[in-house]
Backbone as a printed PyTorch tensor [residue, N CA C, xyz], in Angstrom:
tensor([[[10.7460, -1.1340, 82.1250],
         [11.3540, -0.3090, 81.1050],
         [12.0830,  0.8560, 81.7640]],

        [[13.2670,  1.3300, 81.3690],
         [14.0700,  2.5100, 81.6960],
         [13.6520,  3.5640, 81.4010]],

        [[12.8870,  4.2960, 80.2560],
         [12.6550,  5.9210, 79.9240],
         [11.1230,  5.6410, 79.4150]],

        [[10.3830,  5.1620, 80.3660],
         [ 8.8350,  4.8980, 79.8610],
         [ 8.6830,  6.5520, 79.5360]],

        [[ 9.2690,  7.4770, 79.4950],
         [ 8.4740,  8.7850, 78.8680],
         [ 8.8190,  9.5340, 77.1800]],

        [[ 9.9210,  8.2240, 77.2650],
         [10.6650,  8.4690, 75.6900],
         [10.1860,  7.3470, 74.9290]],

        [[ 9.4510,  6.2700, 75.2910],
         [ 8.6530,  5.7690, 74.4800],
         [ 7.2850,  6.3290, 74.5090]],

        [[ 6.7680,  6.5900, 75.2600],
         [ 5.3590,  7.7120, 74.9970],
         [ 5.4030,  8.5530, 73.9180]],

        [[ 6.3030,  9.4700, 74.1540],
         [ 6.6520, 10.5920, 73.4990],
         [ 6.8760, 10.2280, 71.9640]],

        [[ 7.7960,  8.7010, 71.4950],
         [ 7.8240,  8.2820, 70.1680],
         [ 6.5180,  7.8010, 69.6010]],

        [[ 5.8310,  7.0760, 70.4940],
         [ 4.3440,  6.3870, 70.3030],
         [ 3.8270,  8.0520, 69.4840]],

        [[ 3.3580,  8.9460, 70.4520],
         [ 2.5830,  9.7940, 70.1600],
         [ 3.2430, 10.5150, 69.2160]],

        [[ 4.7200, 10.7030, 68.5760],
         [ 5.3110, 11.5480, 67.3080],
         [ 5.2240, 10.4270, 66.2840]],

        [[ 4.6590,  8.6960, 66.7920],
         [ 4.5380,  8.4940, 65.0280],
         [ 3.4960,  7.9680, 64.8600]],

        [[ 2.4320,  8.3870, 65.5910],
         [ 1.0550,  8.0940, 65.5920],
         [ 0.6690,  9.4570, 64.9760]],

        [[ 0.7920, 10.4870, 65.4000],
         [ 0.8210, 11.5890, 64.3900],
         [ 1.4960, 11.5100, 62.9040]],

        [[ 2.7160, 11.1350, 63.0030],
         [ 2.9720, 10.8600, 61.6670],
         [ 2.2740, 10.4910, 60.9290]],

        [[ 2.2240,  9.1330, 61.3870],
         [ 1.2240,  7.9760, 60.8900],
         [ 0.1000,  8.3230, 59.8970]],

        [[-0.8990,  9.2330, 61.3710],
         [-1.9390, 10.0970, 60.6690],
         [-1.8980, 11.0070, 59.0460]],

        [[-0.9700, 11.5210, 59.4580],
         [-0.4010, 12.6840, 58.5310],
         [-0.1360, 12.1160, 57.0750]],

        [[ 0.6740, 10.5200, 56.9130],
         [ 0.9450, 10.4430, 55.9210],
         [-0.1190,  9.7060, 55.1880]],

        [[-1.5010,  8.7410, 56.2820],
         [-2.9200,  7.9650, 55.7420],
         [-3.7200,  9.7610, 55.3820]],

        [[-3.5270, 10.6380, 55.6470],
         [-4.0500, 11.4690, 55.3010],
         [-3.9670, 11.9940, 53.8440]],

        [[-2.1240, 12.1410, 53.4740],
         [-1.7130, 13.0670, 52.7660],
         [-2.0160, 11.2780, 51.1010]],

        [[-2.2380, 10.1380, 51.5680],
         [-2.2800,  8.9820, 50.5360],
         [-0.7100,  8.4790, 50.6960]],

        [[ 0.1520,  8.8290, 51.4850],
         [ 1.2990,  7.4790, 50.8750],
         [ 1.3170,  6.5560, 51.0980]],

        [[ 2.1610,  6.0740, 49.9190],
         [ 1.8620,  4.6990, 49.4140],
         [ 3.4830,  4.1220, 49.3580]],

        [[ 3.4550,  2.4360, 50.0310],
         [ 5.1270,  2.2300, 50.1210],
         [ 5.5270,  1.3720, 48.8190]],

        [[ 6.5000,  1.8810, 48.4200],
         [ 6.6590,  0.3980, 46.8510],
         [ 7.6520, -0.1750, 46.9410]],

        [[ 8.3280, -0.0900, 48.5490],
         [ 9.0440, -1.6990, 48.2200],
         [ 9.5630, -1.5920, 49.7290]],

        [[10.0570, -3.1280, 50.3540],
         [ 9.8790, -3.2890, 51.8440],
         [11.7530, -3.4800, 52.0670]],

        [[12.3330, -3.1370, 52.8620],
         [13.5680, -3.2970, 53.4790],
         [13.5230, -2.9550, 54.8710]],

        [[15.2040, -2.7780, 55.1280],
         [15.6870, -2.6120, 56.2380],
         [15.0390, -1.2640, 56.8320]],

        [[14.3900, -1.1340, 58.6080],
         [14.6370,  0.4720, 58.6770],
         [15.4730,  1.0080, 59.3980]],

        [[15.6230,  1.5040, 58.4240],
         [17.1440,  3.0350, 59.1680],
         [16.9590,  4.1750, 58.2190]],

        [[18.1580,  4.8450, 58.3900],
         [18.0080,  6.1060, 57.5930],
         [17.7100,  6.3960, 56.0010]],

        [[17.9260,  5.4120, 55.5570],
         [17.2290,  4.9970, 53.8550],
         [15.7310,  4.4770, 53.6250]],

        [[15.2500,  4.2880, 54.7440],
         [13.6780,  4.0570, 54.2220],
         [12.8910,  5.4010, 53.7530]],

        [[13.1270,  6.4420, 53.5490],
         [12.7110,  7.1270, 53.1270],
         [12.4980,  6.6840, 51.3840]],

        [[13.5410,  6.0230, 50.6830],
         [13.5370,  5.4280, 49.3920],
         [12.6670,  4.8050, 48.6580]],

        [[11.8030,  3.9950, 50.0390],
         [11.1680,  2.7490, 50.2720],
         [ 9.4810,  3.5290, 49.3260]],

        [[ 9.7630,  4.8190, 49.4210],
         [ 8.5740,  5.5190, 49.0580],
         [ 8.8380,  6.3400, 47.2790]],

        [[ 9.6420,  6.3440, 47.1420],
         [10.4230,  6.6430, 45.4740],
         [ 9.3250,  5.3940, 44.1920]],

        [[ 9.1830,  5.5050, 43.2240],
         [ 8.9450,  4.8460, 42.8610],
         [ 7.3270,  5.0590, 41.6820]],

        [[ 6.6220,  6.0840, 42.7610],
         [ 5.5920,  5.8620, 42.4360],
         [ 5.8080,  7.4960, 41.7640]],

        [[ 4.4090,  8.3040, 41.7600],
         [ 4.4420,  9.8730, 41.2530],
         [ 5.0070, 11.0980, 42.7600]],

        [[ 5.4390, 12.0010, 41.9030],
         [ 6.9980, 12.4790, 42.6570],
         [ 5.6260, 13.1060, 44.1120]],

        [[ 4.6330, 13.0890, 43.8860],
         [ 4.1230, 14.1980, 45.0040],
         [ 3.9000, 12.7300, 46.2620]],

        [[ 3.7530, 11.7110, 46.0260],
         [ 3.9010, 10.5070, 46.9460],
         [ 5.0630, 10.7810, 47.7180]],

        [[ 6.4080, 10.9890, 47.3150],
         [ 7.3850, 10.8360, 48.0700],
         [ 7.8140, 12.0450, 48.9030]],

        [[ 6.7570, 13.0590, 48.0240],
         [ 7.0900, 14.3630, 48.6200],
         [ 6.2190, 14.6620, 50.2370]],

        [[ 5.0100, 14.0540, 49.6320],
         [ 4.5540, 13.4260, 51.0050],
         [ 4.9260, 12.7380, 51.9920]],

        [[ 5.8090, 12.0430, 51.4890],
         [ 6.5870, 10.5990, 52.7610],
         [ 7.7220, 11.5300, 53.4880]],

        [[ 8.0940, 12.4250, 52.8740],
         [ 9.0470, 13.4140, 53.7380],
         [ 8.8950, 14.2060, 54.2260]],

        [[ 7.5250, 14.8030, 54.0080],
         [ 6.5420, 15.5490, 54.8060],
         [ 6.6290, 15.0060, 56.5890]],

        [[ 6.0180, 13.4840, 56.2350],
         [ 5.0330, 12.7760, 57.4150],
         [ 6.5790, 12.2340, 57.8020]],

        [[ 7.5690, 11.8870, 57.3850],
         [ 8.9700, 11.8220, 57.6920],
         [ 9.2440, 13.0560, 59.2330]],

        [[ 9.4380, 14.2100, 58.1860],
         [ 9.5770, 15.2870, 58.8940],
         [ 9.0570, 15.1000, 60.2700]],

        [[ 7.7690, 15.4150, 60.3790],
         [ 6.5890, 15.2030, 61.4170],
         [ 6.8780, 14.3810, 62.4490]],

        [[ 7.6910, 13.3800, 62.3190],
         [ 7.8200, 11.6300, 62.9030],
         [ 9.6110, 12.4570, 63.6090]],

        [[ 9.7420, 13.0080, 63.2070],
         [11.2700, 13.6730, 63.7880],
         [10.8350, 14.6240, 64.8300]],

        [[10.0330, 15.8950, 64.5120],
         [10.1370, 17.1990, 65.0150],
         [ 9.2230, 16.8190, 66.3150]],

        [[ 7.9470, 16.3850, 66.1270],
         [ 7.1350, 15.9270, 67.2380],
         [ 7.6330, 15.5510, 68.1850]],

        [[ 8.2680, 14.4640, 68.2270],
         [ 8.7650, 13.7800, 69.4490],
         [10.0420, 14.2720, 69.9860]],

        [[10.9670, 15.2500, 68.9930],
         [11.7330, 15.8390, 69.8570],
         [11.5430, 17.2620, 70.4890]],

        [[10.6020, 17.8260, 70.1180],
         [ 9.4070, 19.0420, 70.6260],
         [ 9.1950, 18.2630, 72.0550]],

        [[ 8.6090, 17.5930, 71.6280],
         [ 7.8420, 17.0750, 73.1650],
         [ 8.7490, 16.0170, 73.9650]],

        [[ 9.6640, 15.7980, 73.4750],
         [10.8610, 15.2970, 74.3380],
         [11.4120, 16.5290, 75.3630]],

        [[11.7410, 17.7000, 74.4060],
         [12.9450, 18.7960, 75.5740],
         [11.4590, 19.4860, 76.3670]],

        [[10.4190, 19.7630, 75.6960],
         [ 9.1950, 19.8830, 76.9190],
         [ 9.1510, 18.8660, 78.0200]],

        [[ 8.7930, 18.1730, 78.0530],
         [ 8.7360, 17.0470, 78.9920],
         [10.0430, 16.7390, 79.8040]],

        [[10.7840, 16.5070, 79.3010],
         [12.0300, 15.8490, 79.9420],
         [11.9940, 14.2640, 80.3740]],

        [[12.9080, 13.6180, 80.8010],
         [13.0920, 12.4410, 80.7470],
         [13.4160, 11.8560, 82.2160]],

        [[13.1970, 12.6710, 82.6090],
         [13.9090, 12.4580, 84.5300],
         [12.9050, 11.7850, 85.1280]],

        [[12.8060, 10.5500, 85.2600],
         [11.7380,  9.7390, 85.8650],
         [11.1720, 10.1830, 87.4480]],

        [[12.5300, 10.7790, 88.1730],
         [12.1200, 10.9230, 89.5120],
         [11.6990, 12.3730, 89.2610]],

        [[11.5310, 13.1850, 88.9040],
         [10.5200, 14.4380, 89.2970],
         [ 9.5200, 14.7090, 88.4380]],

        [[ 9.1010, 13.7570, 87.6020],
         [ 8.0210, 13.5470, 87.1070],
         [ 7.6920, 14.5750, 85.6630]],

        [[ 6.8830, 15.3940, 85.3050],
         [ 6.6840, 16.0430, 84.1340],
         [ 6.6630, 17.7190, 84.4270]],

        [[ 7.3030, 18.4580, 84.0810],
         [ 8.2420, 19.3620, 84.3860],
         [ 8.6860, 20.3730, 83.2920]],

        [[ 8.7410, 20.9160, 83.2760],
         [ 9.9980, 21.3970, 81.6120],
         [11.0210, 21.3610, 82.0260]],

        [[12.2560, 20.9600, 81.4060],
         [13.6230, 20.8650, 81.7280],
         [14.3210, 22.2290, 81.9270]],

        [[15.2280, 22.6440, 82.8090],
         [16.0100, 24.0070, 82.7730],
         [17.1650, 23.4610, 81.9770]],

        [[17.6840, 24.1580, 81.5030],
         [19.0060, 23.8560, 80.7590],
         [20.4530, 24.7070, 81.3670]],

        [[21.3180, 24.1890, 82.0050],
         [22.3240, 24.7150, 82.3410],
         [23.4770, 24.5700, 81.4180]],

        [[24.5600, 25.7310, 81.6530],
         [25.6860, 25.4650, 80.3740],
         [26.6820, 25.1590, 82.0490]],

        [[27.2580, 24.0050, 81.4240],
         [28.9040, 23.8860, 82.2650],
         [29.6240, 23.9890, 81.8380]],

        [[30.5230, 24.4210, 82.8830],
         [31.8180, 25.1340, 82.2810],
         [33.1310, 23.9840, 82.2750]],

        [[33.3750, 24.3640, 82.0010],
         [34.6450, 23.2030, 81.5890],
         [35.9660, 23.5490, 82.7460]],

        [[36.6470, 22.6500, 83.5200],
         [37.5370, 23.6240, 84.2120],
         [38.2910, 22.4060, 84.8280]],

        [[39.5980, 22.2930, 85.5650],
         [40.6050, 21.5240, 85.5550],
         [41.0880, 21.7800, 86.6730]]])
């Protein structure tokens, strides 16, 4: 595998999710494609269900990109915090 630390990092932001939403009770009422509309997939039932699914939604986003720019992705120097440089643009 190429970025074994960016699949870690997703494992562990939707295993938390995960948690978050068997916690909070949601419940799915109908099965499709996933992409950016499965959030829908949770509509259906009483409004605090879905309000939950965007909760544990949320969670499944912020986690793993929290602990993505902590970590960094640079296989050869291992686990680190990333510095961030600005470049300049020039001709």
């Amino acid at each position: 595998m190429r970025n074994k630390k960016a699949m870690i990092v997703q494992v562990i932001g939707s295993a938390i999710a995960g948690l978050v939403g068997g916690f909070l009770g949601v419940t799915v009422y109908s099965f499709g494609a996933t992409n950016f509309m499965t959030i829908l997939q949770f509509a259906g039932g009483p409004g605090q269900d879905f309000i939950n699914a965007c909760i544990a939604c949320g969670i499944a986003f912020i986690v793993p990109l929290v602990l993505g720019l902590m970590i960094g992705f640079d296989e050869k120097k291992g686990f680190k915090l990333r510095k961030f440089k600005s470049n300049k643009l020039s001709k």
